[in-house]
N, C-alpha and C positions, 0 to 999 in steps of 0.2 A: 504494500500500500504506500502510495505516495501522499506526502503532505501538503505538496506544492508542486507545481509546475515549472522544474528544475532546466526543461530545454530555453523555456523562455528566461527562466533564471540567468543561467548561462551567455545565451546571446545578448543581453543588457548588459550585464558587467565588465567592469575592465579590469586590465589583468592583474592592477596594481592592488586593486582590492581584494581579488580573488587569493591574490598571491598572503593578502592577512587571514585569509579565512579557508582556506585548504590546508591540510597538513601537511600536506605532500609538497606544497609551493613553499608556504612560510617559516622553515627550515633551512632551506638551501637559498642558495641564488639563482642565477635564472636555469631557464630550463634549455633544454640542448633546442636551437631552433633554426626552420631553413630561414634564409631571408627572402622575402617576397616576391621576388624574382627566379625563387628556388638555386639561383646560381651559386651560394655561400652557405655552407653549413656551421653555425657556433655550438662548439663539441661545450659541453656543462662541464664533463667532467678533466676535460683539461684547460677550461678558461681559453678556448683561441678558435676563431675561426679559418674554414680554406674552403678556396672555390673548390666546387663539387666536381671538375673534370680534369684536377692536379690529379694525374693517377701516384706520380711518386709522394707526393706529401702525403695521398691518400693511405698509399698503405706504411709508411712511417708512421701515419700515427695510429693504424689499427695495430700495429707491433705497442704502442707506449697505451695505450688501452687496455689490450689483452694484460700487459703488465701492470698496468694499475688494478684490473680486477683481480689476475693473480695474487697480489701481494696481499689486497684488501682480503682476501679470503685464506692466506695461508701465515697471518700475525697471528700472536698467541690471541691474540682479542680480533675476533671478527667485525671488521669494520662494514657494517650491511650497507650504511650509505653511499659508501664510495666505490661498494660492489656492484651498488645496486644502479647509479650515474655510469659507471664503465662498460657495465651490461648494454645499459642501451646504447650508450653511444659505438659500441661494440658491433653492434644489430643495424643500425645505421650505417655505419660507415663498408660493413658488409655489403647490403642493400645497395649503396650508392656505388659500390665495385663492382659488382656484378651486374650491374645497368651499365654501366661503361664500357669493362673489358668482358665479359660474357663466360669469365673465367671461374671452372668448376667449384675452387678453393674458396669460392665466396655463396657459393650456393648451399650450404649449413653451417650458417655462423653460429649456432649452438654447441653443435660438434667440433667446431675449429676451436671456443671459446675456452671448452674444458679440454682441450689435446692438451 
């Protein structure tokens, strides 16, 4: 059961607000996002963005990725959040490799993520 009418919720707000009133926003900083022309992607979990058709920058930094989620998941204290930011940008930056170079190794970024 819904209590309100959360699509229209949604579409009314802005993110600045959203971002005080979600969990998930109002903990971190911003979130991983393409720019509106889809040409630039700002990775969250390493603070930078790169055009989306640099294939070598692209996969540099799916390498500092998989190793930041690595690392985050094998400290004596599991760091969820910054597994949890490296995952996705992880799945992205996959996604945007395998649109480009059509290259197998990008076709189960899940599988590649935990190799």
């Amino acid at each position: 059961m819904k209590n309100m009418n959360w699509d229209k919720f949604y579409s009314d707000i802005e993110f600045k607000e959203l971002a005080l009133l979600a969990p998930e926003f109002h903990s971190r900083g911003n979130p991983t996002t393409y720019s509106r022309d889809k040409n630039v992607i700002y990775l969250s979990s390493l603070d930078i963005d790169v055009e989306v058709t640099n294939e070598s920058v692209l996969r540099t930094l799916l390498k500092s990725v998989k190793e930041s989620y690595v690392s985050s998941i094998n400290q004596g204290r599991l760091n969820i959040k910054r597994a949890y930011l490296a995952q996705v940008d992880f799945l992205e930056l996959c996604k945007i490799l395998y649109t480009l170079t059509g290259d197998e190794e990008f076709a189960d970024p899940d599988f590649a993520l935990n190799e």
